[in-house]
C-alpha positions as CSV (number, residue, x, y, z in Angstrom):
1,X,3.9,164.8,66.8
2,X,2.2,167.4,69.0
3,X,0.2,170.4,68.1
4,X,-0.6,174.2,69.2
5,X,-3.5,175.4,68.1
6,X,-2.8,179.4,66.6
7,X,-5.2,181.4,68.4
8,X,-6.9,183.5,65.9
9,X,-7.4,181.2,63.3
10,X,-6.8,178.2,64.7
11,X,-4.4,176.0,62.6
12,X,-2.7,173.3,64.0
13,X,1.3,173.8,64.3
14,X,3.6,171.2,65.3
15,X,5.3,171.9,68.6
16,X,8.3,170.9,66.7
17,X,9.2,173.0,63.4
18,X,12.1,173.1,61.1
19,X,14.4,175.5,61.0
20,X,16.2,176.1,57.6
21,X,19.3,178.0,58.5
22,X,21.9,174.9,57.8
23,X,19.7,172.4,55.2
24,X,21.7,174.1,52.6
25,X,25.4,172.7,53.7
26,X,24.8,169.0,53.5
27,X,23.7,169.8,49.6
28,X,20.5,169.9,47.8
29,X,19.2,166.3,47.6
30,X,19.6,165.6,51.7
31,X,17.8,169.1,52.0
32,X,15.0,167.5,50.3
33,X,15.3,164.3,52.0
34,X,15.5,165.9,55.3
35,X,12.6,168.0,54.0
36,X,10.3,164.7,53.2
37,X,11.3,163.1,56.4
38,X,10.2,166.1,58.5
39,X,6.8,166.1,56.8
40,X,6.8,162.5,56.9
41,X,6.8,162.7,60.8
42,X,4.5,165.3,61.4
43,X,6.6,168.5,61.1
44,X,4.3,171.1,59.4
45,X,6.0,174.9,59.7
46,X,8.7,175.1,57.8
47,X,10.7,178.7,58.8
48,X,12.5,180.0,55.4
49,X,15.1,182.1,56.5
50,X,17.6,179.7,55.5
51,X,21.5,180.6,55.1
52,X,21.6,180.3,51.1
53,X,18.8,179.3,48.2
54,X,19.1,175.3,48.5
55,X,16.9,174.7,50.6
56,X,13.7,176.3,49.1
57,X,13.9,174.0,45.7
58,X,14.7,171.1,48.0
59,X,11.6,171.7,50.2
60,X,9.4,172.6,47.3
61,X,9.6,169.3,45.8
62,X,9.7,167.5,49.2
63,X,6.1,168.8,49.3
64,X,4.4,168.6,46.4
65,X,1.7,167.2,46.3
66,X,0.7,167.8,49.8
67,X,1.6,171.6,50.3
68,X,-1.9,172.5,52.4
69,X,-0.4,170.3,55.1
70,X,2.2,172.4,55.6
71,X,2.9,176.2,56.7
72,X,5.4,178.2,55.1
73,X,6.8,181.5,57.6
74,X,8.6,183.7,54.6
75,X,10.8,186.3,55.2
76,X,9.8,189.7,53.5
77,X,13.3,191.2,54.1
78,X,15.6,187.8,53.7
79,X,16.4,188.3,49.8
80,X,19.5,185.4,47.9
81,X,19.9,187.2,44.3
82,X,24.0,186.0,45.3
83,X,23.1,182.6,46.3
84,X,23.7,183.1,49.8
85,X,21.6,185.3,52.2
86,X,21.3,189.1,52.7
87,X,18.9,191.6,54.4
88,X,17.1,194.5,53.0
89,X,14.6,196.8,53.2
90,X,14.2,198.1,49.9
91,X,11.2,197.2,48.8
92,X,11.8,196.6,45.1
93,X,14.0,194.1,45.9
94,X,11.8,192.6,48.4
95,X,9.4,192.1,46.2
96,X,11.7,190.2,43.6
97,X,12.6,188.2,46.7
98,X,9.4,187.2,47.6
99,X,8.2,186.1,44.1
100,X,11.4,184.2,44.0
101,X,10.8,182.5,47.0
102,X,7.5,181.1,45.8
103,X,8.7,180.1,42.5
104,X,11.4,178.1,44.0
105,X,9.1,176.7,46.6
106,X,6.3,175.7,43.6
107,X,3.7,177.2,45.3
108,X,1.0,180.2,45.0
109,X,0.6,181.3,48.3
110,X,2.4,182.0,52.0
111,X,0.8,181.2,54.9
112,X,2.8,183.5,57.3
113,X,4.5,186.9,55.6
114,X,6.6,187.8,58.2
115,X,8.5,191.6,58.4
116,X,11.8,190.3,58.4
117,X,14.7,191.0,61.8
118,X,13.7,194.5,62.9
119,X,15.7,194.9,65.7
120,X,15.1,198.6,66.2
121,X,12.1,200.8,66.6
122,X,13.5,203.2,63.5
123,X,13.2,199.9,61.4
124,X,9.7,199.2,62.4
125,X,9.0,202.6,61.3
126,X,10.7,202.4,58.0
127,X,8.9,199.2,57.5
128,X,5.4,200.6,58.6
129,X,6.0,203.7,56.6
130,X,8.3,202.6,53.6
131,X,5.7,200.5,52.2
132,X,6.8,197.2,53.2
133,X,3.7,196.2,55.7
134,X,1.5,197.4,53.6
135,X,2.5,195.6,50.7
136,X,2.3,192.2,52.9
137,X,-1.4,193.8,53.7
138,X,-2.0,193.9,50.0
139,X,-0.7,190.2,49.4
140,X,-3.1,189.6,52.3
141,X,-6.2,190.9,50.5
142,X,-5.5,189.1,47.5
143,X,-5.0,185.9,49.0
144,X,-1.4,185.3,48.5
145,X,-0.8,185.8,52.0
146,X,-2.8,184.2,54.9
147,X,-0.9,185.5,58.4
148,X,1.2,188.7,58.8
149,X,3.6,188.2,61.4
150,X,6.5,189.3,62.7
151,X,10.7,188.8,63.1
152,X,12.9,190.1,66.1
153,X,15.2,189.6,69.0
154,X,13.9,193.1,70.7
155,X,11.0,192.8,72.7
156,X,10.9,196.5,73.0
157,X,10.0,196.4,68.9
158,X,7.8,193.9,69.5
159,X,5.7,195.5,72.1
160,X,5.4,198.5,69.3
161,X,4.3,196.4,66.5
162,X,1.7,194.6,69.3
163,X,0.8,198.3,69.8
164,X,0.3,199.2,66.2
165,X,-1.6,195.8,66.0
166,X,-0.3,193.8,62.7
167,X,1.2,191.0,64.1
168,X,-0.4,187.4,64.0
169,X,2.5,185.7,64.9
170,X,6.0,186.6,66.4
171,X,9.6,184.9,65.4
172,X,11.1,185.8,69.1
173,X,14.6,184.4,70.4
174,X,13.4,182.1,73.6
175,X,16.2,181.0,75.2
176,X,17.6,180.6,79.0
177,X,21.0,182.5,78.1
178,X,19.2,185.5,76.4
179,X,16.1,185.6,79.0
180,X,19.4,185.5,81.6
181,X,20.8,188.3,79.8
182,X,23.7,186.2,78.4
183,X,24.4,186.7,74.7
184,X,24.8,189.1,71.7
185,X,20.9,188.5,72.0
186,X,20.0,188.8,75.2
187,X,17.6,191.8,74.8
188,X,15.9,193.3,77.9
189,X,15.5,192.1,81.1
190,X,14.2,189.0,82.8
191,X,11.1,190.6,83.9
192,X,10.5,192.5,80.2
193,X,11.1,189.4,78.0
194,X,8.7,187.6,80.5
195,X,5.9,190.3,80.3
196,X,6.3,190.1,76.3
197,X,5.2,186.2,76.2
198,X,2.5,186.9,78.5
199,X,1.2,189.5,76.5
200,X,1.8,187.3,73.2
201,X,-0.6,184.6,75.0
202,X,-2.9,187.2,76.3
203,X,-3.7,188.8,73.0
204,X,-3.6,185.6,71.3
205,X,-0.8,186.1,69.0
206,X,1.5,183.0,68.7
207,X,5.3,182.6,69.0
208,X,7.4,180.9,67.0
209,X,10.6,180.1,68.7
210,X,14.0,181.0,66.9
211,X,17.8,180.2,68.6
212,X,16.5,177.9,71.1
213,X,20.1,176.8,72.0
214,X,21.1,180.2,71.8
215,X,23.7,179.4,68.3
216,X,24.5,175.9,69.9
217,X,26.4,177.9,73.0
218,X,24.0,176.4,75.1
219,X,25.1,172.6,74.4
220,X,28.8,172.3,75.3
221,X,30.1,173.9,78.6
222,X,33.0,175.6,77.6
223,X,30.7,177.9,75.5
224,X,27.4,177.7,77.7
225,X,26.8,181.5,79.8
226,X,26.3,178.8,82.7
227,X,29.7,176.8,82.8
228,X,27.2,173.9,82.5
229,X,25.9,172.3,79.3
230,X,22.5,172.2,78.3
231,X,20.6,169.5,76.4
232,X,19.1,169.9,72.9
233,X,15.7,168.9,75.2
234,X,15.8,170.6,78.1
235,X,16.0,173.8,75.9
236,X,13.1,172.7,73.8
237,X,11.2,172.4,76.9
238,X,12.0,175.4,78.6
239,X,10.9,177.2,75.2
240,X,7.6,175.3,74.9
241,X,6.8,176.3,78.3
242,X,6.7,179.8,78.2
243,X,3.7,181.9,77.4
244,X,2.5,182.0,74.1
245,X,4.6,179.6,72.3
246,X,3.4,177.7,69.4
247,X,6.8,176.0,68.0
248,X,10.1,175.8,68.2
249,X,12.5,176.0,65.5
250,X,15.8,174.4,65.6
251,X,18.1,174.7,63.2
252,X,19.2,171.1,61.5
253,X,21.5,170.0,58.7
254,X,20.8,166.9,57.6
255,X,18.0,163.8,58.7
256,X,20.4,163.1,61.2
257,X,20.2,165.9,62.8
258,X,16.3,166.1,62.2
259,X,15.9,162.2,63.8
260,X,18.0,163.7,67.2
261,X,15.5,166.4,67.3
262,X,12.5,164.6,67.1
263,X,13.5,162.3,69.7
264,X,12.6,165.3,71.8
265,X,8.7,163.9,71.5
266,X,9.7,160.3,73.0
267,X,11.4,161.4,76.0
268,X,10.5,161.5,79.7
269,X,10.3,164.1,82.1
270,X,13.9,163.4,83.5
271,X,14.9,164.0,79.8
272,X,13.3,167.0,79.5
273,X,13.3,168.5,83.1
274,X,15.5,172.0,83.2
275,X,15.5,172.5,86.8
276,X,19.3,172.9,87.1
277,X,18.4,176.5,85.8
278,X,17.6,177.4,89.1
279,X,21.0,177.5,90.3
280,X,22.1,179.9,87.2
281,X,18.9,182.2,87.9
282,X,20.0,186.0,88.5
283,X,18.7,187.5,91.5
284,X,15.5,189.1,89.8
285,X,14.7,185.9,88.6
286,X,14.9,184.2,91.8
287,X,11.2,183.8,93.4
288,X,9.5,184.2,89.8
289,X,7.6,181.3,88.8
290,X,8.7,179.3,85.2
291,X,6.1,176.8,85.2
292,X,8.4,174.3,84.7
293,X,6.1,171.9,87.1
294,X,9.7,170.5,88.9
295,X,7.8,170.9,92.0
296,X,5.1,168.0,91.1
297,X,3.2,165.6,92.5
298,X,1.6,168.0,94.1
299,X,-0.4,165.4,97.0
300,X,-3.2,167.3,97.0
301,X,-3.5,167.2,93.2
302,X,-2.9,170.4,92.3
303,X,-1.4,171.5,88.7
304,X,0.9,174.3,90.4
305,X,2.4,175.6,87.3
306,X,-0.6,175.5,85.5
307,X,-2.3,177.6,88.0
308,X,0.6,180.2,88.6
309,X,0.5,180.5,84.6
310,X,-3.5,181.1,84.6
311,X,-2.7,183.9,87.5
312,X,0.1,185.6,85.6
313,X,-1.8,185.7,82.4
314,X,-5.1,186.9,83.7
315,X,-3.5,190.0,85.3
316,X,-1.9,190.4,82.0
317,X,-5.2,190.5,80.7
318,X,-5.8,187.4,79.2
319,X,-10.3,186.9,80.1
320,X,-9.7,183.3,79.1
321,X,-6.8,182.8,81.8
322,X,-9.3,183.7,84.4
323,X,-12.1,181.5,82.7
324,X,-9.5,178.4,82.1
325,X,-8.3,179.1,85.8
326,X,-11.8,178.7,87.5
327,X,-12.6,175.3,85.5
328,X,-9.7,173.9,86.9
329,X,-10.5,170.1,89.0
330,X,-8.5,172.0,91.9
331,X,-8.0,175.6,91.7
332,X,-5.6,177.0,94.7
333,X,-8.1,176.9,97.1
334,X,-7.3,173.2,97.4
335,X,-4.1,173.5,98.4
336,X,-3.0,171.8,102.0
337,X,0.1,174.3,102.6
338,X,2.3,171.0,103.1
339,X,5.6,172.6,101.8
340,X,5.9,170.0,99.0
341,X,6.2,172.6,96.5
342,X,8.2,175.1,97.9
343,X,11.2,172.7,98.9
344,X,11.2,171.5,95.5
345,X,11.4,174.3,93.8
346,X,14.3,175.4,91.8
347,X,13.5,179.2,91.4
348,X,12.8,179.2,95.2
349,X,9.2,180.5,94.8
350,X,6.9,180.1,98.1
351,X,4.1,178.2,96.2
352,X,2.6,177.3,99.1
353,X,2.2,181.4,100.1
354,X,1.5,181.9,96.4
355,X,-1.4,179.6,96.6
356,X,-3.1,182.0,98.9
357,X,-2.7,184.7,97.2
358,X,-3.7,183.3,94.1
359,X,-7.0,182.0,96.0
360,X,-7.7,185.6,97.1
361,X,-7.4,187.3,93.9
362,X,-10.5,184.9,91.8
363,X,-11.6,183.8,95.2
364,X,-11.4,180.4,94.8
């Protein structure tokens, strides 16, 4: 398994997290099987916004006995008094939610509280002012919670709540259909959604990923925005490289499911290489660096996407960006203008023009 390191407080997250959503079709005992094997392999953040209440019985047994090495991401919002899931903001019944959640899950304590799917600004409000942010605060104080973070598709509400400054950690929708403004999720534009990770990074709040294959459209190509299927993969990759991700958080049913997702950590850069988005790219996206590193070997040596990501995030204002960028081996000052970059690249970005800027702006 491979780890992220949260910013402010520095736990280690698997790159690779579980998400919940389905566990609770294939029945209680795989849920807890699927559960054990996800621990078993490294997995460590477990998000519980699951579909119905199996899976939070099934995972608290899978691990007991060894719940500090994993991170639980509750919903304050998700509520299952029916069995199956609903969402609220009253915040009675989120508070017989919550201590339902724990007792199912056998343990004492949450390690990230989040405010669960406001999608609009007059929900942020209603949470910030109806008492249900400062109850998580409260559960903070007393120890019951360790992170407060944050659940939405609107990076618009997202930029707020970064305003009003609560959020340790954000649940954001990280997809190529929504960031290509292709799906009932596709919030905001290409260059808003970008902005929003870069600030994430900047201000050190983590992501953690949800609807990486945008509700599976993304995997077959009569339902993919593109005409072209993705792979499970290549979507895990494009997620993990954006700005401020910690983990992603696909959905599985079963170990099955869980064993084709972890294969994800064995496979090569072909397996994982998402280039073909360049040919699906809107026109404002055309010319915009991903970091998706397509363009390498470099034959001077130079990390190009690593660089154009330092750039980006220290105008963002992200001082460790510029510190991280000037410690690089070979900075853009090192670059040889051969045009290796720029004919490879699938976003059609003049690197090689790019470099010199870059060069000019920390003089090096």
């Amino acid at each position: 398994m491979e780890y992220r390191r949260l910013p402010k407080s520095g736990e280690e997250i698997s790159v690779i997290g579980l998400g919940t959503g389905a566990m609770g079709a294939a029945g209680e005992k795989e849920a807890q099987a699927t559960a054990a094997l996800a621990v078993e392999q490294g997995v460590n953040y477990f998000d519980m916004a699951a579909a119905d209440d199996i899976p939070f019985a099934a995972i608290g047994r899978a691990v007991a006995g060894g719940r500090e090495k994993v991170h639980f991401q509750v919903h304050f919002g998700a509520e299952y008094h029916t069995g199956k899931y609903g969402w609220t903001m009253d915040l009675e019944t989120i508070k017989r939610s919550v201590d339902w959640q724990l007792k199912a899950l056998g343990t004492d304590y949450i390690d990230f509280g989040f405010v669960h799917c406001i999608d609009e600004l007059s929900d942020l409000e209603k949470a910030a002012e109806g008492g249900i942010l400062e109850y998580i605060r409260q559960l903070q104080k007393a120890g019951t919670v360790k992170h407060i973070g944050l659940s939405s598709h609107t990076p618009a509400v997202v930029e707020k709540a970064l305003d009003l400054g609560f959020p340790e950690m954000v649940m954001f929708s990280i997809n190529p259909a929504y960031d290509y403004r292709h799906g009932e999720y596709a919030i905001g534009g290409v260059d808003e959604r970008a902005a929003l990770y870069r600030r994430c990074e900047a201000e050190g709040v983590g992501i953690s990923v949800m609807k990486p294959f945008s509700g599976g459209q993304l995997l077959r190509d009569k339902t993919s925005p593109f005409g072209h299927k993705l792979t499970q993969y290549q979507c895990l990759q494009y997620a993990l490289d954006k700005p401020g991700v910690v983990t992603v958080l696909p959905g599985v049913k079963d170990r099955e499911d869980l064993k084709g997702i972890l294969g994800f950590l064995d496979a090569g850069p072909k397996e994982r290489d998402y280039s073909i988005l360049g040919t699906f790219a809107p026109r404002d996206a055309e010319g915009v660096c991903v970091y998706c590193n397509h363009c390498q070997p470099c034959p001077a040596g130079l990390d190009v996407g690593l660089i154009n990501k330092y750039y980006d995030l220290t105008k963002a204002g992200d001082a460790l960006a510029r510190d991280h960028y000037l410690h690089l081996e070979k900075t853009a000052a090192d670059c040889v203008a051969c045009g290796h970059c720029d004919s490879r690249c699938p976003f059609h970005v003049a690197q090689s023009r790019r470099m010199e800027e870059i060069k000019a702006y920390f003089g090096r």
